[in-house]
N, C-alpha and C positions, 0 to 999 in steps of 0.2 A: 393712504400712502404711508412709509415709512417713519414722513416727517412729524405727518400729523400724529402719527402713534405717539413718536418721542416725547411729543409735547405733551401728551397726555400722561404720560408714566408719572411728571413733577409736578405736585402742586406747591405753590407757595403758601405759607404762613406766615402772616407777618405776624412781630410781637405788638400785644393790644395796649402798650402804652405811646409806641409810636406810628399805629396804622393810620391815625388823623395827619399827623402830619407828612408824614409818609408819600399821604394819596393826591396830594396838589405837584409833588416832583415827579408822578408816575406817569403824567400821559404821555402814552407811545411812545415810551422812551427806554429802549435795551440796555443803553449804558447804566441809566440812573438805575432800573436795575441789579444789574451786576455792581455797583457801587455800595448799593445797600445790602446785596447778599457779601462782599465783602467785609465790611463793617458789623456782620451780627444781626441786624435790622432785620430779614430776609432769613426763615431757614425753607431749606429742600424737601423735601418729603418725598417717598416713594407711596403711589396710590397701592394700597393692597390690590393686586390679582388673582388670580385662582393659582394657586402654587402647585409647582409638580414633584416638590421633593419628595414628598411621597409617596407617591408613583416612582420615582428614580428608587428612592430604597428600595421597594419593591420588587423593582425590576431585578435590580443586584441582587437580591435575596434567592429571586429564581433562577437565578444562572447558577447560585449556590447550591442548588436543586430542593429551594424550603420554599414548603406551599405547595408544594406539586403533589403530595398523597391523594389519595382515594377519592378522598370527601372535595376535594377540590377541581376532579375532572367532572365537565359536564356530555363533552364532544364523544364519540365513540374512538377507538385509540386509532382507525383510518380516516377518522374526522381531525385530530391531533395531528398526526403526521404519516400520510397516506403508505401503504405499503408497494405500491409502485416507484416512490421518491427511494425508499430503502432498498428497493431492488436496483434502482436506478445507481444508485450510490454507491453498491457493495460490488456490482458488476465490474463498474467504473473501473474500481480498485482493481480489482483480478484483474482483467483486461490490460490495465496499466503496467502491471508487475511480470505480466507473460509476454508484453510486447521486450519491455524492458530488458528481460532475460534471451530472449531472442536477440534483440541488439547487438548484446555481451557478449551470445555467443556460448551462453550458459546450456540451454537447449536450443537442440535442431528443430527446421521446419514439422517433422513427424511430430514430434514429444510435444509443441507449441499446439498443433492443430489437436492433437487429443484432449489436452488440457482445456484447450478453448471450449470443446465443446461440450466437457464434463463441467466445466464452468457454467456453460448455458442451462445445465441439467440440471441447475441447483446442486451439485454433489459439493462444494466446498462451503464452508459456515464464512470462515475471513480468510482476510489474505494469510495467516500465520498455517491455519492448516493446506493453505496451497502451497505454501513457503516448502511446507515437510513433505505433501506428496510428489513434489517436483524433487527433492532430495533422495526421496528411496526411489520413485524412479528411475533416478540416474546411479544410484546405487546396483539397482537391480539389472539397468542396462549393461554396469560396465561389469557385474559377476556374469552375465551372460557371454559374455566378451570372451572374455575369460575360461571362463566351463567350455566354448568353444571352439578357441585356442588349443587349451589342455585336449578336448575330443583328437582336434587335430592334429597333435601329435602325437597321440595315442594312434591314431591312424596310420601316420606314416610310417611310425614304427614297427608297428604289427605288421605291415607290406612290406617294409624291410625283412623283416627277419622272415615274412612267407618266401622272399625271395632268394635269402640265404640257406631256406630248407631244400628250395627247390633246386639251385647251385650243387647240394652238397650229395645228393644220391648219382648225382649225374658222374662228379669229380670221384667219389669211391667206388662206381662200377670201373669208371675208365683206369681207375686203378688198381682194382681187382682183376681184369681183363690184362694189363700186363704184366700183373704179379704170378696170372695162372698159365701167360705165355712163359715166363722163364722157368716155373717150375717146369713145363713143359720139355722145355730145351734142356734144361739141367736134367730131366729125367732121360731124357735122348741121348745124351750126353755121356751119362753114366751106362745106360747098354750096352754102346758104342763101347 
């Protein structure tokens, strides 16, 4: 148990001019004691244990990433750290960042479900280069937008003015028709 460890961690030393005398005030007696470890009589001692600074530094040293080269792997690098975990991990991320954007409101339902499954395809390395293809696709969304705007009024226009051609032979016959009645008349006119 806990206690009994504690007890074990301290041994006493008495000093050896007064352990004779010492040892007739000691029996089973805590105060007497602690009387004598107050007085000098009595020092504490910690029993040596198996130490783990060493292993702490160690440990520290590998987060610093020393000791990790070549000569020190023995594991295969899916014995190290399985490439299921890194898939597991990297998807995580995407997945997080396209829900995220969906949210926002950044991309629609469509642009979220193509990326999701280009996602599953392995086609993005990190999130940074999904960052950027989610960018130019909406880049490319909204020049399409646009080019088909511009088409479309290109269009209307062009109907417009087919329509103002077709208006306009109608409006110069009907005015050629009573341009050739008056000369008509006028020519009648002058016989007369």
């Amino acid at each position: 148990s806990r206690v009994a460890y504690e007890s074990l961690i301290f041994f006493f030393f008495f000093k050896q001019k007064t352990a004779y005398e010492i040892l007739s005030g000691l029996v089973g007696s805590e105060m007497c004691i602690r009387d004598r470890f107050k007085d000098g009589l009595i020092i504490k001692r910690h029993i040596h244990l198996h130490s783990r600074s060493r292993v702490r530094r160690m440990k520290e040293a590998k987060r610093k990433g020393r000791h990790t080269g070549m000569g020190k792997r023995e594991g295969t690098i899916n014995a190290r750290i399985s490439y299921k975990v890194l898939w597991m991990r990297r998807i995580r991320i995407l997945r997080r960042l396209l829900r995220k954007y969906r949210e926002l409101k950044k991309i629609d339902k469509h642009l979220y479900h193509s990326f999701y499954m280009k996602c599953k395809g392995n086609q993005f390395k990190n999130k940074y280069v999904l960052i950027e293809a989610v960018h130019k696709a909406k880049s490319e969304e909204k020049r399409a937008k646009e080019l088909g705007a511009q088409a479309e009024a290109k269009k209307a226009k062009k109907k417009k003015g087919e329509e103002v051609k077709k208006e306009a032979p109608k409006e110069s016959k009907e005015g050629k028709t009573e341009e050739a009645k008056q000369t008509q008349i006028n020519l009648s006119l002058i016989h007369i």
